[in-house]
Structure formats: C-alpha cells, structure tokens
C-alpha positions in Angstrom: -1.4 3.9 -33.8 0.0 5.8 -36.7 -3.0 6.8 -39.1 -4.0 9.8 -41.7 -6.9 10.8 -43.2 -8.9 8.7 -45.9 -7.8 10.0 -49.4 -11.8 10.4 -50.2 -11.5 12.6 -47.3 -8.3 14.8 -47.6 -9.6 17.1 -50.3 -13.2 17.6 -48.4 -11.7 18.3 -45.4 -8.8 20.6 -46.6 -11.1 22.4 -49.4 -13.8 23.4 -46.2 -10.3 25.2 -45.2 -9.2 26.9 -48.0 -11.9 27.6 -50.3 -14.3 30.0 -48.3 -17.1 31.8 -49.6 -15.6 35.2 -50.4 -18.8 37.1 -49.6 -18.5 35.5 -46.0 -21.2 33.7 -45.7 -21.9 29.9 -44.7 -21.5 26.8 -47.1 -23.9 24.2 -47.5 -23.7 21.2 -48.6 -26.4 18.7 -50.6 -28.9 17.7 -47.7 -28.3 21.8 -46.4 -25.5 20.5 -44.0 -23.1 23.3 -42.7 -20.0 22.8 -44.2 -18.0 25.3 -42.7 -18.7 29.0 -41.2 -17.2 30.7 -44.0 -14.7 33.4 -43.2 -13.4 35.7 -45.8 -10.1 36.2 -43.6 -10.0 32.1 -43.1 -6.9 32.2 -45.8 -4.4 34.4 -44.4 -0.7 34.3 -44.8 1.2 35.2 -41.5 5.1 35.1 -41.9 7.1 34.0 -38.7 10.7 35.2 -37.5 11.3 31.6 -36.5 10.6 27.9 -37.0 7.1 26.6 -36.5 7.4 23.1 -36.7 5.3 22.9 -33.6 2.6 24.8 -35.2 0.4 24.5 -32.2 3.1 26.9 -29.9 3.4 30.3 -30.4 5.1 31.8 -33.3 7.2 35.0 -32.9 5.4 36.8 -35.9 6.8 39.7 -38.0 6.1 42.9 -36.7 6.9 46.4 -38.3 7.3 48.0 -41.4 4.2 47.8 -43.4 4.4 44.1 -42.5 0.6 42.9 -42.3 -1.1 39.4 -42.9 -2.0 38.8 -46.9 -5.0 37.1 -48.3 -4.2 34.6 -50.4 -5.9 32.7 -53.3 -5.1 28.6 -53.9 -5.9 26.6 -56.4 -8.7 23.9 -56.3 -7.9 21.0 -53.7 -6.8 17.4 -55.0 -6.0 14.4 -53.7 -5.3 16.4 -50.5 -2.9 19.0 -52.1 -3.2 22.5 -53.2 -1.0 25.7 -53.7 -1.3 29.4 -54.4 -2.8 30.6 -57.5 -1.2 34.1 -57.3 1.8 35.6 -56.4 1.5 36.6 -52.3 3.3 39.6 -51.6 4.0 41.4 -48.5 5.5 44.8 -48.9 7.5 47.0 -47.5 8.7 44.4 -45.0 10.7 45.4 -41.8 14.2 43.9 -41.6 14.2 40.3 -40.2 14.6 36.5 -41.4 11.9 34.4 -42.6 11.5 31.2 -41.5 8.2 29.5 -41.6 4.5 31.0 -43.0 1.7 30.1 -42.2 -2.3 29.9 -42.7 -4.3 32.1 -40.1 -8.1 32.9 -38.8 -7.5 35.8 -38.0 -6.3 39.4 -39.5 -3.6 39.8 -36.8 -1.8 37.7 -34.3 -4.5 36.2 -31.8 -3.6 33.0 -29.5 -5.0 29.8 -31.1 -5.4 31.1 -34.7 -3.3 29.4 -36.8 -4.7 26.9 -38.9 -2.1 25.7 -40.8 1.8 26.2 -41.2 5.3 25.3 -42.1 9.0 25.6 -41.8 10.3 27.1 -45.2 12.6 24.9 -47.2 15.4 27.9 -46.1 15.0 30.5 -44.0 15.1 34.0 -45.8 16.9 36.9 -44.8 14.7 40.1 -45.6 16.3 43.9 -45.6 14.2 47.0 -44.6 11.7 48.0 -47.5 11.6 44.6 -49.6 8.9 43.1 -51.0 8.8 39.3 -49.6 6.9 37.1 -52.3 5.8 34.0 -52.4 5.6 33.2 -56.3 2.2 31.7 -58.0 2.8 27.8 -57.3 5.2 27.9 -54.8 3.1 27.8 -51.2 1.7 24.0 -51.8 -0.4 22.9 -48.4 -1.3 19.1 -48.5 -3.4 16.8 -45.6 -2.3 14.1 -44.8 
C-alpha cells in the first residue's frame, strides 16, 4: 500500500522537526503534551561527498578544512514545505564534490543521526578554501 501523510498532518509533524526551541528546552502543546524534546542542534546542515538517496545508509561526510556542520534557520512550515531563511554557509571547505546535504541531530557525524536529506539537483565541485553556500530560499524540505 502506497500512502503519505494527511496534509493536516504534514506541517505538524515537519514543524516538531524544524522549528525547535532555540533555548533548548521542551515544547508543549495545548493540553501540556510533549511535542518534541527540543534540541538546539536538531537543525544541522551536514554536506556529504556522495549521493544519499538512501538516506537511512551511511553517508561519506565532508571531512577537513574548516568543514563543520551549520545551524540553519527555515522558514515557518506549510502545507508540508519549508526552506531556509538565511544564507547557510560553510567556510573554508576542504577540496571535494558535493553531492547531497542533509538535516542532522547531532553536531558531528554519529551513526543513526540524520533526520532528513537529499541528493542535490547537481553535484558541486568545491576547491580548497571556498565558501560553499546554500543561498536564502534555496534548501526547501517538504513531507510528504
């Protein structure tokens, strides 16, 4: 049986994901229900050296450089889709190819801790010492 998520239910869900409470603390919701253990790391941008179309299996993660995982701030969720509301930078990248980001626990690679993630539309080739950026707008996650 092929079946997704009720749209009533695709914005709940994937705003418990995205929108933590920066302070880190839990989130409650009308009858003092726990929403979701809030995590101030919960929306981390990790950038992987190949595809990730199995999200689930292990990605080979960018290493070196000044390469380290990037908080990132998204805009509110609707109808199941939301994107970045700033530029994402990582800096001072090690040379490698880009292929796929994605949206992590954890503030480095752990087994198990990626939440989210996707193939880019193209894979981009990155030299020693650039500044990789995703641009305001451009990193859109939607639940399906």
């Amino acid at each position: 049986m092929a079946s997704s998520f009720h749209d009533d239910y695709k914005s709940t869900i994937l705003s418990a994901v995205m929108k933590y409470n920066a302070t880190g603390t839990r989130t409650y919701d009308a009858s003092n229900a726990l929403i979701i253990a809030a995590d101030p790391w919960i929306v981390l941008l990790d950038l992987a050296t190949g595809w990730t179309s199995a999200i689930n299996a292990s990605t080979d993660e960018v290493t070196g450089g000044s390469y380290g995982r990037q908080q990132a701030v998204f805009a509110a969720v609707a109808g199941g889709t939301t994107d970045n509301d700033a530029n994402i930078d990582f800096v001072s990248m090690p040379a490698c190819t880009v292929y796929s980001v994605a949206i992590a626990a954890t503030t480095t690679e752990l087994t198990d801790d990626l939440i989210i993630g996707g193939d880019l539309t193209a894979s981009k080739v990155v030299n020693a010492g650039d500044t990789f950026r995703i641009p305001a707008g451009d990193l859109d996650v939607t639940l399906t």
